[in-house]
C-alpha angles and dihedrals in degrees: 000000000000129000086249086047097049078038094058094032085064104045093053095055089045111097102174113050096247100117094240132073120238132211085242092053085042082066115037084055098046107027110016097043103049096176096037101235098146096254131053120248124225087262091049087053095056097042083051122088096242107136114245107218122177118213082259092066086244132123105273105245111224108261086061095058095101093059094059092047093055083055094059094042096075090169095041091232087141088244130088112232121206090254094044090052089037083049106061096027076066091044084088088168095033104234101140091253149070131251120200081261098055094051103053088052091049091054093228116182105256093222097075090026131130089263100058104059101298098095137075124207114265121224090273087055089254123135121261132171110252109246118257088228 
């Protein structure tokens, strides 16, 4: 392959914006997102191996599916996009917003990053991302 053609290819299996592709993003593409639609269904999320935690720190039962879904679908599309899931994998105390902590771990690209115009102050003055919802 070319330089353009590794270049492209790149750019097209990276989700996030940060120039590389992660082994997050790798499976989110190939495993998570069997039709390739750019987002997981409620059907791709449960034949994933997300886990499926409930607040109580147990397995979700079945009959309670629905509702983690529904946390991880921040725009309520009925799909899962790779920054909604990235999101909330990064959202360790579950707040429904990042600290600069949280960033960082989550690897977020610093270009549309809670330093650059995407964050509001919190309460203690320091930066978090504002909530998609």
């Amino acid at each position: 392959p070319t330089p353009d053609e590794l270049t492209d290819t790149v750019r097209r299996m990276d989700l996030d914006g940060s120039t590389r592709v992660s082994l997050e993003e790798h499976y989110f593409r190939v495993f998570a997102d069997r039709d390739g639609d750019g987002e997981v269904s409620n059907a791709e999320y449960y034949l994933s191996l997300y886990k499926k935690i409930n607040e109580a720190g147990q397995r979700d039962n079945p009959y309670l599916y629905p509702i983690n879904f529904n946390i991880h679908d921040w725009d309520g599309s009925g799909g899962i996009s790779f920054l909604e899931r990235k999101f909330v994998a990064a959202d360790l105390d579950s707040n429904a917003q990042l600290d600069a902590e949280e960033w960082f771990l989550g690897d977020f690209p610093s270009d549309f990053g809670p330093f650059e115009g995407h964050a509001r102050p919190s309460e203690d003055g320091t930066p978090v991302v504002n909530p998609l919802r």
